[in-house]
C-alpha positions in Angstrom: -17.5 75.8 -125.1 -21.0 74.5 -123.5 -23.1 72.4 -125.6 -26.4 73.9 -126.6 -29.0 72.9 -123.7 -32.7 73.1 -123.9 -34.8 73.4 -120.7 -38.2 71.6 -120.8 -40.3 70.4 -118.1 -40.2 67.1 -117.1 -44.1 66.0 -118.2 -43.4 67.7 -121.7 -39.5 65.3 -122.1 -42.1 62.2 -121.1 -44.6 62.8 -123.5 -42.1 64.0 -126.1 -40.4 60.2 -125.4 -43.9 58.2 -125.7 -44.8 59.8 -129.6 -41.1 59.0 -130.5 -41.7 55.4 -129.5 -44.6 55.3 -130.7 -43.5 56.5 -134.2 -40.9 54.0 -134.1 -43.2 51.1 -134.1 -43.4 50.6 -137.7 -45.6 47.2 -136.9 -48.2 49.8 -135.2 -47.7 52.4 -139.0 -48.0 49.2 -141.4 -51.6 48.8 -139.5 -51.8 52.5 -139.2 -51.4 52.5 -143.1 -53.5 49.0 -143.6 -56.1 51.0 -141.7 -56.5 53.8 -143.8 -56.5 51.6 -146.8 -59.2 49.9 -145.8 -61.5 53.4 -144.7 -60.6 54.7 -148.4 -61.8 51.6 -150.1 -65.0 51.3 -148.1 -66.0 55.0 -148.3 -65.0 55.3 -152.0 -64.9 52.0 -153.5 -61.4 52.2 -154.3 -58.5 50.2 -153.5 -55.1 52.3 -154.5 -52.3 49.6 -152.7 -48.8 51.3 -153.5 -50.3 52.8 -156.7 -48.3 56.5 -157.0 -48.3 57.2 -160.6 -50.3 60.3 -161.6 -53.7 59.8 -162.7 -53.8 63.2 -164.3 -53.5 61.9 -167.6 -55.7 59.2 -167.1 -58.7 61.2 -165.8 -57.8 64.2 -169.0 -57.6 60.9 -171.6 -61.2 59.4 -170.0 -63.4 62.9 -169.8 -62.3 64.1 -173.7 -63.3 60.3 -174.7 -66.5 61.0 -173.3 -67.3 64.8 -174.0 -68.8 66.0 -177.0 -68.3 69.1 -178.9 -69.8 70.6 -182.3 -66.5 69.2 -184.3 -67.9 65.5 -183.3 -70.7 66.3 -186.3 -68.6 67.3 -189.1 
């Protein structure tokens, strides 16, 4: 039985060999990700670190704090 084979041209197997080294620098992706962290908290003034919870609830709890509604005056 032959083993499966795929043909590709020799500049495309080079290239294909650079990204793969490339994304197995994780020193270059922790600045990668440092990076981006920085961008997001200068553009919006935010500063989310490892933060993943859902903030769903949160922004649902804040706006019916602040909204009123004709029940407010009974």
């Amino acid at each position: 039985m032959l083993p499966n084979v795929i043909q590709v041209p020799l500049s495309e197997y080079q290239r294909l060999k650079d990204e793969l080294c490339l994304l197995k620098d994780t020193e270059l992706l922790i600045k990668f990700k440092k990076i981006i962290d920085l961008l997001y908290e200068d553009k919006y003034g935010l500063y989310m670190h490892d933060f993943t919870d859902d903030l769903t609830e949160y922004s649902i709890n804040k706006n019916w704090k602040n909204e009123t509604s004709c029940w407010d005056n009974i």
